[in-house]
C-alpha positions as CSV (number, residue, x, y, z in Angstrom):
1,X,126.5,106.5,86.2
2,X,126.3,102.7,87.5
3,X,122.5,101.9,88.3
4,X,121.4,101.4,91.9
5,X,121.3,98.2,92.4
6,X,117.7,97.7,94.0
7,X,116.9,99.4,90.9
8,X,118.3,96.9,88.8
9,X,117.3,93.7,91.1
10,X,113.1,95.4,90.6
11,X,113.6,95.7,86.9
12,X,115.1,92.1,86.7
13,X,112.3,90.8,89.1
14,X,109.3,92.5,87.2
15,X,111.2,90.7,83.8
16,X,111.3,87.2,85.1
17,X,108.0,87.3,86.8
18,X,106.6,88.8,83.2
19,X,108.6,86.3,80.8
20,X,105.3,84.3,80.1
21,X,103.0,87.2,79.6
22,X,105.1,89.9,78.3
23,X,106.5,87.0,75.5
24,X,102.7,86.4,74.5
25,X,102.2,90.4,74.4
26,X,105.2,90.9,72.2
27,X,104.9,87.9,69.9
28,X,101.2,89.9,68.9
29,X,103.1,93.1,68.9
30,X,105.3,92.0,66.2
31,X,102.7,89.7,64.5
32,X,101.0,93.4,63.9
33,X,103.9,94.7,62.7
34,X,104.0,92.4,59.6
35,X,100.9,93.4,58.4
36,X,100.6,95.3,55.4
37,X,99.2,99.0,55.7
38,X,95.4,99.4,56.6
39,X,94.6,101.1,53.2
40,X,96.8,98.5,51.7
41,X,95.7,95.5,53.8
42,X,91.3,96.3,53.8
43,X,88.8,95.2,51.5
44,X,87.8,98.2,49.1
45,X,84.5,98.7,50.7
46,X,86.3,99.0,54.1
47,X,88.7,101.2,52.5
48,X,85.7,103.5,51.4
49,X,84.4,103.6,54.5
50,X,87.4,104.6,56.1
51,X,88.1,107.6,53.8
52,X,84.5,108.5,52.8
53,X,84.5,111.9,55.1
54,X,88.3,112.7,54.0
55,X,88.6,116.1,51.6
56,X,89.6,114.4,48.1
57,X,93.3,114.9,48.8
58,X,93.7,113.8,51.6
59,X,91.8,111.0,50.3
60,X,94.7,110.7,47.6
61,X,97.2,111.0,50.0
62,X,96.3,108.2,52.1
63,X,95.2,106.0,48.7
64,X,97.3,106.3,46.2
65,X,99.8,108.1,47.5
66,X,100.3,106.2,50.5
67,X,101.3,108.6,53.2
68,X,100.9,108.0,56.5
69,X,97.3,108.1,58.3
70,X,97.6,109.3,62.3
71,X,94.5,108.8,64.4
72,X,93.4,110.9,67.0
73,X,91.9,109.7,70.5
74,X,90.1,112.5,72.6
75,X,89.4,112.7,75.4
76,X,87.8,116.8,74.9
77,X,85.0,117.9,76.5
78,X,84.5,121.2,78.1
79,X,82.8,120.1,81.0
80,X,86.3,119.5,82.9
81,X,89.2,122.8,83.0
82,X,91.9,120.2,82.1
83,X,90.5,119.0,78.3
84,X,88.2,122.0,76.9
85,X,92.0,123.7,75.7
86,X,91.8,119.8,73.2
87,X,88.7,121.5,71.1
88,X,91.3,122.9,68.5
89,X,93.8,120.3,68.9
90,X,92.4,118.3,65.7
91,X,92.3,121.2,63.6
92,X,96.0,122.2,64.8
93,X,97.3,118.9,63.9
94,X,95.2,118.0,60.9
95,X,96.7,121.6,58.8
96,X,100.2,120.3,60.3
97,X,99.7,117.0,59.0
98,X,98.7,118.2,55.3
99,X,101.6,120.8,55.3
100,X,103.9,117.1,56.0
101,X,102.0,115.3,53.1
102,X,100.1,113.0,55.9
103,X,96.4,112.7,56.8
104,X,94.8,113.1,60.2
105,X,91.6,111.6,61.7
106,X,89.5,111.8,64.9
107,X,89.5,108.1,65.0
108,X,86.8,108.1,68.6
109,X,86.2,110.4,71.9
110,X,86.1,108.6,75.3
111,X,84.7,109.6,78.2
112,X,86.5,111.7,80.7
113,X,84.8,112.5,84.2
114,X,85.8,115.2,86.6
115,X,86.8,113.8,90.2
116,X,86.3,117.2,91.5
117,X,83.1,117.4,90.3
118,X,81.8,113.9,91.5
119,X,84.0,113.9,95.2
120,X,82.0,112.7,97.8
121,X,79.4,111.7,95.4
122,X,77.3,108.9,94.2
123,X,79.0,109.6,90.6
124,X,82.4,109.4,92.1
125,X,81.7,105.0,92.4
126,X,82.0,105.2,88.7
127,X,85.6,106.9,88.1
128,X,88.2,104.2,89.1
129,X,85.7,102.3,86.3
130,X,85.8,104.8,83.7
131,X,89.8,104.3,83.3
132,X,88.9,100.2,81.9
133,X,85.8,102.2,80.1
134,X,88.2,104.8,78.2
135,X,90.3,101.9,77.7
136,X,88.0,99.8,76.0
137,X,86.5,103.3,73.9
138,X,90.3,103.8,72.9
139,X,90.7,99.8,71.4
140,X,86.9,100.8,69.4
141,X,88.7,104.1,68.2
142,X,91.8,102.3,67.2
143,X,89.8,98.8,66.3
144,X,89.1,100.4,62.7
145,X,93.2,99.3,62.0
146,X,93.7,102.1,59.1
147,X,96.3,103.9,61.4
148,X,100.0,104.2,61.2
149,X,100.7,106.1,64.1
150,X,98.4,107.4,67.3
151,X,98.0,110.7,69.0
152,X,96.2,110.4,72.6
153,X,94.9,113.9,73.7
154,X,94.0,113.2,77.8
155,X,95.5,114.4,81.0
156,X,93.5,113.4,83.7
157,X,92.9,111.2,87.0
158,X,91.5,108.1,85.1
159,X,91.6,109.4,81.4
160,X,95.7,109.0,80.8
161,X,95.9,105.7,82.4
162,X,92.8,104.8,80.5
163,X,94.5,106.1,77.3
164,X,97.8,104.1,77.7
165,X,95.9,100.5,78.3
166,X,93.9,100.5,75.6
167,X,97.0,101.8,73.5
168,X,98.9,99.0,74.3
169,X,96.3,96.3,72.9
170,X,97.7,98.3,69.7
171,X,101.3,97.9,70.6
172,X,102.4,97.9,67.3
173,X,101.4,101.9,66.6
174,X,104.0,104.5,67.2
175,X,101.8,106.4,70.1
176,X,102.8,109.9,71.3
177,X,100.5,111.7,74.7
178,X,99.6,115.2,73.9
179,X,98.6,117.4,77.4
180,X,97.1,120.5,77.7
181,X,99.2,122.0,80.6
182,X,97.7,123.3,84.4
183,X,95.7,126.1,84.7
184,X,97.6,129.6,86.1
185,X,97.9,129.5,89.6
186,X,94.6,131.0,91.6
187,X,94.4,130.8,95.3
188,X,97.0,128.8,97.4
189,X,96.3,124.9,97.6
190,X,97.7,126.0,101.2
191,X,94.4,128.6,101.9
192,X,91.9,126.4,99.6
193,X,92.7,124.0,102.8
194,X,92.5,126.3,105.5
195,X,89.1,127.5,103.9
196,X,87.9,124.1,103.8
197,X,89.1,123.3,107.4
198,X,87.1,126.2,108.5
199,X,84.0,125.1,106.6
200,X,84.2,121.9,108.6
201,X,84.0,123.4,112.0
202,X,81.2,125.5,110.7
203,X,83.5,128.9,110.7
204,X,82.7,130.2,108.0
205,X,79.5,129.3,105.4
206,X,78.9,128.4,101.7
207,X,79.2,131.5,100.2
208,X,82.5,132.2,101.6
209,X,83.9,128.1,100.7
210,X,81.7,128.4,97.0
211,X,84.4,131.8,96.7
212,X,87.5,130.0,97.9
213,X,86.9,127.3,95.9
214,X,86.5,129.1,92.5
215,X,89.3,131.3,93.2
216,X,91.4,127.8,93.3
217,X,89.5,126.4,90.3
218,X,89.3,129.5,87.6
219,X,90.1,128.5,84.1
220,X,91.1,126.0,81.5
221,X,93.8,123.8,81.8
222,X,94.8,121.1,85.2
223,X,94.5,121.6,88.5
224,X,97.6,122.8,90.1
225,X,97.9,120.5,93.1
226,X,100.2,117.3,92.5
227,X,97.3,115.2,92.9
228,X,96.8,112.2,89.9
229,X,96.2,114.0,86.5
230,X,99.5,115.7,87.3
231,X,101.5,112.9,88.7
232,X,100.2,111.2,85.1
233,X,102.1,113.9,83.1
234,X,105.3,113.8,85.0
235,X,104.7,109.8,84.7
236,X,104.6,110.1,81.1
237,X,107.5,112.6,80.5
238,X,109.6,109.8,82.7
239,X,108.2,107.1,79.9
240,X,109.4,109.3,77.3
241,X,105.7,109.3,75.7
242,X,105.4,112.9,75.6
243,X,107.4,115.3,73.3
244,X,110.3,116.1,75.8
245,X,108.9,119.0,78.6
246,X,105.3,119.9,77.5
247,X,103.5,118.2,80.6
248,X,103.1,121.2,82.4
249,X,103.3,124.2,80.0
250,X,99.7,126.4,80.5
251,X,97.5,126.5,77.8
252,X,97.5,129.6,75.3
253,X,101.4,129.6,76.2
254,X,102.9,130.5,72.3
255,X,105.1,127.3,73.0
256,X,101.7,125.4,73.7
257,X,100.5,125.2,69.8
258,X,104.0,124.5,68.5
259,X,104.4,121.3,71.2
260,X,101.0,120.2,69.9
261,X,102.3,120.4,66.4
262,X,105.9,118.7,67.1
263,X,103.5,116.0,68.6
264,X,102.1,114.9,65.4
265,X,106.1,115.8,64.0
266,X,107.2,113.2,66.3
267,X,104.5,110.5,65.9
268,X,105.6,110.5,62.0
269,X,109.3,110.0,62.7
270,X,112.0,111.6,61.0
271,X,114.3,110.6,58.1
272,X,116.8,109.2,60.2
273,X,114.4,108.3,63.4
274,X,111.4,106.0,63.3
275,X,109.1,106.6,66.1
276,X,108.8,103.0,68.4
277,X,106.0,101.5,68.3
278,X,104.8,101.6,72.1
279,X,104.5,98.2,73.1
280,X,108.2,97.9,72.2
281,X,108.7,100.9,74.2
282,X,106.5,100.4,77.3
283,X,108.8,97.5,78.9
284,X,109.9,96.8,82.6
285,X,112.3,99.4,82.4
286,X,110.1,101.9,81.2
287,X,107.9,101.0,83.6
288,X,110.5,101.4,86.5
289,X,111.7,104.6,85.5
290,X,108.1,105.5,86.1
291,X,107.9,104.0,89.5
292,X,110.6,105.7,90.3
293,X,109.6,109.4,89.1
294,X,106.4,108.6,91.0
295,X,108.4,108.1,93.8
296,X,110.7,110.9,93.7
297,X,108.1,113.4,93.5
298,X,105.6,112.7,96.3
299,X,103.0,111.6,93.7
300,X,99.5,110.2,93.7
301,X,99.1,106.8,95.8
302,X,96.1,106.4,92.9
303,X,99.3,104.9,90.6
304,X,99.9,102.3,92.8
305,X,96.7,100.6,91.3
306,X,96.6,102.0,88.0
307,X,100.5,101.6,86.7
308,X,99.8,97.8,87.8
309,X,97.0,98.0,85.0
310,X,99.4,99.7,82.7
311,X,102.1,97.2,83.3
312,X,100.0,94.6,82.7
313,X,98.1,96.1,79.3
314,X,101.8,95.5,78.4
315,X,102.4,91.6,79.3
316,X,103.8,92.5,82.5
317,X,102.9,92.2,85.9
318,X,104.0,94.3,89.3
319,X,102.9,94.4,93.1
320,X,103.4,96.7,95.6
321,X,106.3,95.3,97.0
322,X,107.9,96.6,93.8
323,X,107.0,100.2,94.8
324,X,107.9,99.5,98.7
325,X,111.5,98.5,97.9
326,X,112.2,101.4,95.0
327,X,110.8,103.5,97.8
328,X,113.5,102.7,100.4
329,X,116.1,104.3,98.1
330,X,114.6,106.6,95.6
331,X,115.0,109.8,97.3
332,X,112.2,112.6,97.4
333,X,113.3,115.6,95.2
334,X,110.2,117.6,95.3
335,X,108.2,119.5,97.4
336,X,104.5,120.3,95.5
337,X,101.3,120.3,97.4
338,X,100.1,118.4,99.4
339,X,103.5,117.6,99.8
340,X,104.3,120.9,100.6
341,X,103.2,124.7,100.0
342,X,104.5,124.9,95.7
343,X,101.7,124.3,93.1
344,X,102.8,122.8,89.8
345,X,103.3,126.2,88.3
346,X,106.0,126.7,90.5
347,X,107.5,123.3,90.2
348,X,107.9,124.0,87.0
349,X,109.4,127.6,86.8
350,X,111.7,125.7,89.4
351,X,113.1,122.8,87.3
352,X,110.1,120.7,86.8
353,X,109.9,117.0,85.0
354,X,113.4,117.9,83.1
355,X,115.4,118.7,86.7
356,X,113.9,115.7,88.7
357,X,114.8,113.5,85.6
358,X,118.1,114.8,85.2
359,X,118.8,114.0,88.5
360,X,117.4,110.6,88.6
361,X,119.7,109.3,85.8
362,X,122.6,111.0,87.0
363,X,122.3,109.5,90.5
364,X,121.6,105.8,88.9
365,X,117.7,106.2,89.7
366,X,116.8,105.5,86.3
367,X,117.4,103.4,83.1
368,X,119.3,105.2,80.5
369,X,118.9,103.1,77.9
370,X,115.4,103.1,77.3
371,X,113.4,103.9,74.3
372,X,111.3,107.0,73.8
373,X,109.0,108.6,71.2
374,X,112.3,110.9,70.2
375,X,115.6,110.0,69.0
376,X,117.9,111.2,72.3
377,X,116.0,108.8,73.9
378,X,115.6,109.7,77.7
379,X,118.2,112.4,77.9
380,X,115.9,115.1,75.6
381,X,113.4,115.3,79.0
382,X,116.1,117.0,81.0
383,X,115.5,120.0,78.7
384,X,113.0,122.9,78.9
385,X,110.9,123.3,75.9
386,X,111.0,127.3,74.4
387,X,109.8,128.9,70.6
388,X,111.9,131.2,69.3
389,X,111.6,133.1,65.6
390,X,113.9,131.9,62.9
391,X,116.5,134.3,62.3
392,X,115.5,134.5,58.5
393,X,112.1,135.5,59.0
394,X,111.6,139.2,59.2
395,X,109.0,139.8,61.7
396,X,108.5,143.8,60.8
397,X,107.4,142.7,57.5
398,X,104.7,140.2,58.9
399,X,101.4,142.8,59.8
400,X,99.7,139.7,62.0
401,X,102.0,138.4,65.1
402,X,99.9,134.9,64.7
403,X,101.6,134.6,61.5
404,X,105.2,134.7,62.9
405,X,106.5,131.1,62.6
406,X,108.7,130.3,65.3
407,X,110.7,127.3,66.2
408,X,111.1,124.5,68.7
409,X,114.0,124.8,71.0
410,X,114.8,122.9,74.2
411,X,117.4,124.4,76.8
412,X,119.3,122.5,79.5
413,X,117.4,122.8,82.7
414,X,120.2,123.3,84.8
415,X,120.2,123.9,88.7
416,X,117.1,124.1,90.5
417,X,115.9,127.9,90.9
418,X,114.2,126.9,94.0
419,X,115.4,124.5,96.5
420,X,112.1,125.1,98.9
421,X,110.4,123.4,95.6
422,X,113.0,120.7,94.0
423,X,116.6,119.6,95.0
424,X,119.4,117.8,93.4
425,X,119.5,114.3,94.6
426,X,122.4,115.0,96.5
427,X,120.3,116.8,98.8
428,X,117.3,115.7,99.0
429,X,113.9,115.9,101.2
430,X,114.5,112.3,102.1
431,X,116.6,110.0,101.5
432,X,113.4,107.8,100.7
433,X,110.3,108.0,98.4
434,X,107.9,108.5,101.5
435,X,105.7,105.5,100.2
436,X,105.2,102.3,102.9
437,X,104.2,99.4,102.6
438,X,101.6,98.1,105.5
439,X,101.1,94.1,105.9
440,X,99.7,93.1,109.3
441,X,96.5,90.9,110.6
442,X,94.4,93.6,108.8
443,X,95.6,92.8,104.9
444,X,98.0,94.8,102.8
445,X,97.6,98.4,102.6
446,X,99.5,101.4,101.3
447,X,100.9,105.1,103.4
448,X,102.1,108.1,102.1
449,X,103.7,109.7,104.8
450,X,105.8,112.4,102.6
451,X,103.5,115.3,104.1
452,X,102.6,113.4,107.7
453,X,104.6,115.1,110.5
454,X,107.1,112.8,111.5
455,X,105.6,112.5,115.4
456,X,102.4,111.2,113.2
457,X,104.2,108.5,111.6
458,X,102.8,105.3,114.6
459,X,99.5,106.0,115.8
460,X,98.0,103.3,117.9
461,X,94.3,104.0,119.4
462,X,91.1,102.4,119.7
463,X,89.2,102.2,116.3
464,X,85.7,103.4,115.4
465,X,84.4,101.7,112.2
466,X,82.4,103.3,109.9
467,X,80.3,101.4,106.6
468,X,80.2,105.0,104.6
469,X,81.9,108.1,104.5
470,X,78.4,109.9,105.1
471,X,79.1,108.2,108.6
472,X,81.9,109.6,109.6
473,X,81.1,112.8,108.9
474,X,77.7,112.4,110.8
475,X,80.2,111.9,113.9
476,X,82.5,114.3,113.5
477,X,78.8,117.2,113.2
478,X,77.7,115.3,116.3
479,X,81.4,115.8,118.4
480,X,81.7,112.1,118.9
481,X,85.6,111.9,117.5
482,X,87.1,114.3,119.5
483,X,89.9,111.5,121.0
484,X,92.7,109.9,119.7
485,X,91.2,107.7,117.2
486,X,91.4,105.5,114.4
487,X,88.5,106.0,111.6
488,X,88.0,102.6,110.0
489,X,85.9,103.2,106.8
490,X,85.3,100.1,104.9
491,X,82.8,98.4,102.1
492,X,85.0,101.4,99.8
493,X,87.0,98.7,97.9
494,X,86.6,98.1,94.1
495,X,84.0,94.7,94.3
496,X,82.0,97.2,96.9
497,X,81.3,100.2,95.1
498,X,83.9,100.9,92.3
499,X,86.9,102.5,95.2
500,X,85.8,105.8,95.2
501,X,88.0,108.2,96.3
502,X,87.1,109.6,100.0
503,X,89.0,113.0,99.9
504,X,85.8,115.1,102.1
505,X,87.2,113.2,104.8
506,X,90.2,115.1,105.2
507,X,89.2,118.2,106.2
508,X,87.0,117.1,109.8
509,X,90.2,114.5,110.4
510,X,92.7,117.4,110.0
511,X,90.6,119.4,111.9
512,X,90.8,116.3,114.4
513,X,94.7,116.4,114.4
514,X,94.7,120.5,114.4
515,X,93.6,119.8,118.0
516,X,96.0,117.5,119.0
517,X,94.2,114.2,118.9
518,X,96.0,111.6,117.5
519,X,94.0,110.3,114.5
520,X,94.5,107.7,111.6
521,X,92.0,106.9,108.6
522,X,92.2,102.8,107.7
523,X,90.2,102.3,104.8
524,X,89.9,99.7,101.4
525,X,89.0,103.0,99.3
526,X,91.4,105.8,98.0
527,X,92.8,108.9,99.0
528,X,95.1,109.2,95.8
529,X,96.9,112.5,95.5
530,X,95.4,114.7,97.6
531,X,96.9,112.5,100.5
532,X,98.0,114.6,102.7
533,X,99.2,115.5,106.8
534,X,97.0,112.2,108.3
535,X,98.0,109.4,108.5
536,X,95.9,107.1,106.0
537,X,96.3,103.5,105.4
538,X,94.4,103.1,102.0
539,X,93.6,100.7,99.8
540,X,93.4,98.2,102.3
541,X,93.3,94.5,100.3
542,X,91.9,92.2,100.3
543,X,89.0,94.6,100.4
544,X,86.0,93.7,103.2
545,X,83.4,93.2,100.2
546,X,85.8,90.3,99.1
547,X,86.2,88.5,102.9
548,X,88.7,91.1,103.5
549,X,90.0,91.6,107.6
550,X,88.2,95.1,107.8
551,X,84.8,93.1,107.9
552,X,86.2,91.7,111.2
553,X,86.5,95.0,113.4
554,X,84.1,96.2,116.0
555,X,84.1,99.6,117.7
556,X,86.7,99.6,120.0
557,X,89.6,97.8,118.7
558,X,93.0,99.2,119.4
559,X,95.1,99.3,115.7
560,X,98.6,100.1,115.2
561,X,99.6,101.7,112.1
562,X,103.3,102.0,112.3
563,X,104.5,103.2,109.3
564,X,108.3,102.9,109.6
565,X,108.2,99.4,110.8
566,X,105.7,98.7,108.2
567,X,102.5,97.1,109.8
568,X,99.1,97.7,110.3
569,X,97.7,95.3,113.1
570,X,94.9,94.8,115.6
571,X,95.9,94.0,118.6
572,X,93.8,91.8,119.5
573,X,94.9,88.2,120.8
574,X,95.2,86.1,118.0
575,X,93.3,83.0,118.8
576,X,90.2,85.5,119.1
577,X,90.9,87.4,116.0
578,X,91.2,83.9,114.3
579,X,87.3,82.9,115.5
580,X,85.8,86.1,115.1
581,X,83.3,86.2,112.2
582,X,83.7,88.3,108.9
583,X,80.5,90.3,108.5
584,X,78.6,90.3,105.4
585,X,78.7,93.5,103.5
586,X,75.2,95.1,104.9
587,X,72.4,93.7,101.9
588,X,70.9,97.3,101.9
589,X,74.4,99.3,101.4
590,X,75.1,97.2,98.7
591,X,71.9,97.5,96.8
592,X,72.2,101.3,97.6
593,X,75.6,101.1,95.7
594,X,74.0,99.5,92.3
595,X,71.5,101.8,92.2
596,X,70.9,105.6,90.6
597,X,73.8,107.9,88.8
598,X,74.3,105.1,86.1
599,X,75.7,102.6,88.9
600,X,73.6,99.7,87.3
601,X,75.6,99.8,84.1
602,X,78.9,99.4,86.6
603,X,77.3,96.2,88.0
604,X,79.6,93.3,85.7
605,X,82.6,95.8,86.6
606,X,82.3,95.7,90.3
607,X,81.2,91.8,90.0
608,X,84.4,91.1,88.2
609,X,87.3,93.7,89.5
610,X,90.1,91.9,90.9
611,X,92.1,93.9,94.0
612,X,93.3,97.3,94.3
613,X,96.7,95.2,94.5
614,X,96.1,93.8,90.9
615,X,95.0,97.4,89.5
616,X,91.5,96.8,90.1
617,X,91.1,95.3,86.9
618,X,87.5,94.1,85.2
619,X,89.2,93.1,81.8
620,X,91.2,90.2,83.4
């Protein structure tokens, strides 16, 4: 199938614009790669220190013998559902590893915080931070150099995209992503929202939200709305970093275990297949192909700053314009909440990552030719992964079923088993990825308008500007937004308070639009995945903290956020907007932001992040 041609004029733009800083990435990359081995390369007390823990042989192994020496990054910690299922993981892939003559070791942990937990919080202005945090913690893991290979256990908002930058400063290490899979479905996203709508109108109390909520939120593994952590997996499966299908298989599944094994399988390579090193195989390309995925399945608007921090980890650079003009062809293939009633559970038992990339490349959507951790290159995610007892094995023998080996097998996906959940690109949603770009008078900003109603699409109305979320929802208690409206909440950008993500104000703005009021959220903070039926024109850059044109409204000003045409404007005459002044981001709001929950520690972060535009970065 011929490639669609915006698809190959992106990738070609992305390469020239990268040429000088991808060529300076890759000329490190393969200075690495001419390095001897670390236990070859190290001092001999290095070499000691390295080993010192190791049982004695697996300290021969890696010594003398030479075998091959994989390091784990974790990101475990039972405090969030998505990562306690990694506790084992080591132990599963360490007895794999000596049964393959190679040695294992937990080379660090990084922090991974729960977005859940911390929405609407102070602690929520430290998680767009923690992704450069877990990045840096990953390089310290990986800085000991004794490592032939990498295995990065993480599946979450910050945590995966944290994961991938700081394993591309060691681009020369075959890398393979090991997830953990969503938990079962509980309550539907679709009732969890209704509950929550009703909470905001004072409908029902605490009690009755506390049980809603836990019924949604019940056990180990991912949450199973498409918000970020799950956009990451199918982003990852599209980059061929996973072994092929395991992003959204639930924990204690009996394939689970064995995907976790062929992980550790794949990272060492094969006779006949060496596994890439992943700065060789995270190129423009790569990249797109993830864009595009992204794209295709109504994902979270989060990756619209993060992947720009990926791509450039990886020498490369990408704006938002990139994402706009894949957009415009790269049809939507999936319906998953919030972009519709399915949870990921049912996106998968409907076709999943293997169907939507399937499609893709047979449509021209994506680059074939790419390199993954696994020798069928991209084609081997179109498959489903299922275990299956060798037929020389005689169970009735074995008197413990855990003892059964079984065997890796992956089955052609073939056609979608429900079309309510994903379609063949043929037939599709929409003909486009349901992503806009916004330029106007009020900065560059991004829409998802997959799951806003198409009469919602242009909303023009006077504005009523908020400097907190807190705000807002003040007004709403206090009836004061029952109009058409457009809730401007700003000082939310990275340099302001670390862009936290203002999801509590979705309920009182739905419950807004539930009444017929035409309302729209402008804001330089994020709504990421949970984006849903309003209208919301986020990351608004440049941000008001940096000069940005939010610090220009008053109360009052009509906006027009028209998402098809692809502005966002105040319509206000020019030669006024021009001579207004930019307020100063309030003196006591920002020394409020610095202060409790850890926030002090953020301070150099926030000083130094560059736009939501330029992936919020604090490391460039």
């Amino acid at each position: 199938m011929k490639l669609n041609p915006i698809v190959v004029q992106v990738t070609e733009r992305i390469r020239q614009r990268s040429q000088p800083t991808r060529s300076t990435y890759l000329a490190q990359v393969n200075a690495a790669l001419q390095r001897p081995p670390g236990a070859q390369r190290l001092g001999c007390a290095n070499v000691a220190h390295a080993f010192a823990a190791l049982p004695a042989h697996d300290k021969l192994r890696v010594v003398a013998e030479k075998a091959p020496n994989i390091g784990i990054v974790t990101a475990f910690n039972d405090m969030l559902s998505a990562h306690a299922p990694f506790q084992h993981y080591p132990d599963l892939i360490k007895a794999e590893a000596r049964h393959l003559g190679a040695t294992v070791q937990v080379a660090g942990g990084v922090p991974a915080m729960c977005d859940g937990v911390t929405q609407g919080t102070p602690g929520m202005e430290l998680s767009l931070f923690s992704r450069d945090v877990i990045a840096m913690a990953t390089a310290v893991a990986l800085s000991h150099d004794v490592f032939a290979g990498a295995l990065m256990l993480g599946v979450c908002d910050k945590i995966v995209p944290g994961l991938l930058i700081g394993a591309l400063q060691f681009g020369h290490l075959p890398t393979v992503f090991v997830p953990a899979g969503p938990m079962t479905s509980g309550l539907s996203n679709g009732e969890k929202s209704k509950v929550r709508e009703q909470a905001a109108q004072g409908l029902v109390g605490r009690p009755e939200l506390l049980a809603a909520e836990s019924q949604a939120y019940h056990s180990a593994g991912t949450c199973t709305f498409y918000g970020t952590a799950n956009s990451n997996q199918m982003l990852l499966e599209a980059m061929g970093l996973h072994v092929p299908g395991s992003a959204f298989i639930n924990p204690g599944a009996a394939v689970r275990d064995e995907l976790t094994r062929e992980a550790l399988r794949t990272v060492l390579g094969r006779a006949d297949f060496k596994c890439p090193p992943i700065g060789l195989l995270v190129d423009e390309r790569c990249i797109v192909n993830a864009m595009v995925a992204l794209l295709a399945t109504g994902g979270s608007t989060n990756h619209l700053i993060h992947w720009v921090a990926v791509a450039r980890a990886a020498g490369m650079v990408i704006d938002w314009d990139d994402f706009s003009q894949l957009s415009d062809v790269v049809p939507l293939l999936t319906r998953v909440y919030p972009n519709g009633s399915a949870d990921v559970n049912q996106f998968q038992a409907a076709g999943g990552p293997g169907f939507v990339i399937r499609e893709l490349l047979d449509a021209g959507f994506m680059h074939p030719d790419v390199l993954t951790v696994r020798a069928g290159g991209l084609r081997e995610y179109t498959a489903v992964p299922q275990v299956q007892t060798p037929p020389s094995v005689a169970t009735a023998a074995l008197d413990d079923a855990s003892k059964i080996p079984l065997d890796l097998v992956w089955q052609a996906v073939g056609a979608s088993k429900d079309e309510a959940v994903v379609r063949p690109a043929s037939a599709p949603f929409s003909t486009s990825g349901g992503l806009k770009l916004l330029t106007g008078n009020l900065g560059r900003s991004v829409i998802k308008i997959s799951a806003v109603p198409d009469n919602r699409h242009v909303i023009e109305a006077p504005c009523r500007v908020f400097d907190s979320q807190e705000a807002l929802h003040t007004a709403f208690a206090a009836d004061e937004l029952n109009r058409d409206l457009i809730c401007v909440v700003r000082w939310q950008g990275p340099q302001a308070n670390g862009m936290p993500e203002l999801h509590k104000l979705t309920p009182p703005l739905a419950v807004l639009q539930g009444k017929g009021y035409r309302v729209a959220l402008v804001t330089d903070g994020r709504m990421s995945g949970a984006s849903g039926k309003v209208p919301a024109a986020i990351h608004v850059s440049p941000e008001a903290a940096d000069g940005g044109p939010l610090a220009k409204l008053r109360d009052g000003d009509v906006i027009r956020l028209d998402a098809p045409a692809g502005t966002l404007q105040v319509l206000v005459p020019a030669d006024e907007w021009q001579a207004r002044a930019v307020l100063p981001m309030p003196d006591a709001l920002r020394v409020a932001n610095g202060a409790g929950t850890g926030r002090e520690l953020f301070a150099n972060l926030r000083r130094n992040a560059l736009s939501a535009e330029q992936g919020a970065c604090s490391w460039l």
